[in-house]
N, C-alpha and C positions, 0 to 999 in steps of 0.2 A: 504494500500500500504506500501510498504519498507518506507516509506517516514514518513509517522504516528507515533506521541511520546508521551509521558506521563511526564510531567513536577511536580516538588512537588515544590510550591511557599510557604515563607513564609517572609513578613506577608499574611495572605490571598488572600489581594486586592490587585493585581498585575495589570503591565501596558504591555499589550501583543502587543505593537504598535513593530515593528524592528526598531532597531538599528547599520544599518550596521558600521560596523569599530570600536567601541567600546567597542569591549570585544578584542585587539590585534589578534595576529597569532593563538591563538588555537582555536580547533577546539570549538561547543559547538553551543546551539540556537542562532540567531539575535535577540534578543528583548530588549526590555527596562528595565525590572526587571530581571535579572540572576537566574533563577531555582535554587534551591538549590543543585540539581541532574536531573536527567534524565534518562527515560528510552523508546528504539524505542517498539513500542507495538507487533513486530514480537519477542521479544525475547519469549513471548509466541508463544510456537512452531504451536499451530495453528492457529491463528492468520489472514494468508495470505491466507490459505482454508476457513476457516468460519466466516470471518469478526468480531469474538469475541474472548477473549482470556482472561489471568487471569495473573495480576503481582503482587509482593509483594514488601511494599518498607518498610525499617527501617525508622522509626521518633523517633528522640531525643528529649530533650528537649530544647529549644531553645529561649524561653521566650515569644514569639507570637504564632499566631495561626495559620496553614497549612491552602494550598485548592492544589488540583490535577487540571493541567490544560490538554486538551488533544489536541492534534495542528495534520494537515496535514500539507503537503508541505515541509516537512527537515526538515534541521537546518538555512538552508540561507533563503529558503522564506517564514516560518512559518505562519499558519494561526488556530485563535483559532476557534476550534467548540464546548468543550464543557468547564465550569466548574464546580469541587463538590463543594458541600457545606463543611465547613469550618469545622477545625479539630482542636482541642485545647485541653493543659494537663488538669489535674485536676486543677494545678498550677503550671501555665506556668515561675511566679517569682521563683520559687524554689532555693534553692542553689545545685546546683551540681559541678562534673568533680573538687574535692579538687587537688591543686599539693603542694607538700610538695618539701625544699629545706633548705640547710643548710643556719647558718644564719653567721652574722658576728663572730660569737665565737664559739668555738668548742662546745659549750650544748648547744647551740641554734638552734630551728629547726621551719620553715619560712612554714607556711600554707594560699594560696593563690585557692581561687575557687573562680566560677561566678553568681550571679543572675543578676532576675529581679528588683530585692530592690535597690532604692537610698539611703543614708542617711537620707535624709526628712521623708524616710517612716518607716524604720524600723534600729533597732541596730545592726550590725552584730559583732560576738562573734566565737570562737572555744572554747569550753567545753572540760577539759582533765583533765589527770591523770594517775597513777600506778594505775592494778589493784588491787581490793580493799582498793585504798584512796579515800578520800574524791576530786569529780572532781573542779578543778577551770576552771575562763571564760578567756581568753584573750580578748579584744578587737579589733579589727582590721579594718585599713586604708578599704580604698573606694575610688577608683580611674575610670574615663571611657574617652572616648576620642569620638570626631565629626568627620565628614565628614572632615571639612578646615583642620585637623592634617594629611592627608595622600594625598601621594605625587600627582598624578594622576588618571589617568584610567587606569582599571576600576574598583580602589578600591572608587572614588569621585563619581563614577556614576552608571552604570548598578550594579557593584561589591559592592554598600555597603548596610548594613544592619545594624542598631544597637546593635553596641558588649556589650549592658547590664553594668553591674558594674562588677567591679574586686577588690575582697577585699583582705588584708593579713596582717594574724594575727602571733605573736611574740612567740614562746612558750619557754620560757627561765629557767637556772638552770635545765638541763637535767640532772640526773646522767649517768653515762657510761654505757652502752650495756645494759641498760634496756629498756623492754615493757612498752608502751605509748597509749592509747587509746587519740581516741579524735573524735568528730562531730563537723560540722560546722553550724550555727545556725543562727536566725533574730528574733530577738524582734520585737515585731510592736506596734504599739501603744497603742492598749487595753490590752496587758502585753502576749497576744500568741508566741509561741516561733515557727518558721518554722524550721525545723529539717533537714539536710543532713542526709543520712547513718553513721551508725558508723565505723570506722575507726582505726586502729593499727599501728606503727611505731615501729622501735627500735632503741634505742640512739647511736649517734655514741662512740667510743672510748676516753678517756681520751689522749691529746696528748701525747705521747711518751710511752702509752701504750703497751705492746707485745699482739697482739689481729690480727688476720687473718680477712682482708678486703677483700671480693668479689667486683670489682670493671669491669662495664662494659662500653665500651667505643666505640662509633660508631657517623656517620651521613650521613645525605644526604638520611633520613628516606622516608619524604612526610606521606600519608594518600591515605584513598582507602575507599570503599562504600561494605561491607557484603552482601546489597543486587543483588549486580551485577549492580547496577544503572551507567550510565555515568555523570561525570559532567565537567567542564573547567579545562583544563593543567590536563586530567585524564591519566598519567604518571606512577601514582606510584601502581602498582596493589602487588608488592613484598613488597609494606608495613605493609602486614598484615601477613606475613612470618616470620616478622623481630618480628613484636609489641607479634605474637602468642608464638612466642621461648621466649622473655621474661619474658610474663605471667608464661610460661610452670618450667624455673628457679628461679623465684621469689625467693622461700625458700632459695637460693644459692646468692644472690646476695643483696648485703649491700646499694650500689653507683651507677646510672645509670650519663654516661656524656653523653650527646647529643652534638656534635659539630658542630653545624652548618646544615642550610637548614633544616630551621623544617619541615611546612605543606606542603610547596609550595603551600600554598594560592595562591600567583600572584595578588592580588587585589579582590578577592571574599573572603571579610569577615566570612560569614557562613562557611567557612572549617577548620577556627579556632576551632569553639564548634565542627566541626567532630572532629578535631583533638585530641582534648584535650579528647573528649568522649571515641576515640579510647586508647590512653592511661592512660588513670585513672587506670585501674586495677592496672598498675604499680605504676605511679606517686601521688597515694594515699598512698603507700607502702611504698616506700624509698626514699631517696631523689634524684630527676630529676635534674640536673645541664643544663642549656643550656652554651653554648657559640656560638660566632659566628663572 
């Protein structure tokens, strides 16, 4: 029926029991654990003829393991009939989604991304350098926050999810408008290094330098789902118009400002790692300024 949805939970073991009123005014399922996304199972066009159908959905990495849950009855009176079995990365602690950000001083350039890794478990580090020097490691903070740090519903309840750690590393004595490689990394105990992607920058100018700055300047971005999926406060579908043009200037563009109204999360934690996944191509690149 029109009614029929396809939910991606994560962590796996979700609580399918409703929760009317606790997810506010938008639209989205009644349940107790907040889907990650959603999709109605008609969007498969046949679907409504032959009671089977086929959808694709994008999974990121996000430090836990997925399961599909499949629900009749809407969004307001949901009822579970089926779930998959459980979906997991290779390694779900990984570091990804790097964001790079100017630092307190004009050669200083501020590199923050997220795992799974505590401190307890493992050392986190950014590896950099000119090419062809010799790379050094910076070390970098590790920071995460709980439930009781945020304000209400439904980021205390249906909406939360463990945002993982958040490290950031100092890369300092930049010389001016030069190329920067750098990875972001995790020691662990037996001396294995977990590896990010590698990565390129370029140094900003020396103050008062004569030097042409590309500099972009927008907000009031949000985030949006590639795969067509729906999920809560799903508003921003021109965010990926915006993030596309971007990617598309990169080469042209030195400074990105973001001012204000990042994900529009609303209280669902998980649209952070969308968000942040959605703009890595950039924010890996040059420096992302928020303000707000």
């Amino acid at each position: 029926s029109d009614g029929d949805w396809i939910g991606v939970f994560s962590p796996s073991n979700f609580n399918a029991s409703t929760c009317p009123g606790s997810h506010g005014s938008g639209p989205g399922p009644a349940i107790c654990s907040a889907p990650i996304k959603y999709q109605f199972a008609n969007y498969s066009s046949v679907y409504n003829r032959s009671g089977t159908g086929a959808l694709k959905f994008q999974l990121i990495n996000q430090r836990q393991d997925f399961s599909f849950g499949f629900f009749t009855g809407g969004l307001s009176n949901p009822a579970l009939v089926a779930v998959s079995n459980r979906i997991v990365f290779a390694n779900p602690k990984a570091p990804v989604y790097p964001r790079l950000a100017l630092g307190k001083t004009w050669n200083e350039m501020t590199v923050t991304w997220t795992s799974g890794y505590g401190i307890s478990e493992a050392h986190p580090f950014v590896e950099w350098g000119m090419k062809g020097s010799h790379p050094v490691h910076a070390p970098a903070d590790t920071v995460t926050f709980g439930r009781e740090s945020l304000c209400g519903e439904p980021a205390r309840s249906v909406g939360w999810r463990d945002p993982g750690f958040i490290h950031t590393a100092f890369l300092k004595n930049l010389s001016p408008e030069k190329e920067y490689y750098y990875k972001i990394g995790h020691t662990l105990h037996d001396g294995k290094v977990v590896w990010g992607k590698p990565k390129s920058f370029r140094a900003p100018p020396y103050p008062g330098q004569k030097s042409l700055q590309r500099v972009v300047i927008f907000g009031d971005m949000g985030k949006d789902e590639r795969d067509g999926s729906n999920e809560y406060q799903n508003y921003q579908p021109a965010s990926l118009n915006t993030t596309d043009a971007l990617i598309r200037d990169l080469d042209n563009t030195d400074i990105v400002f973001h001012i204000g109204d990042i994900s529009y999360a609303n209280g669902y934690l998980s649209q952070w790692d969308q968000f942040t996944q959605q703009v890595e191509p950039i924010t890996s690149r040059v420096p992302y300024m928020i303000a707000r």
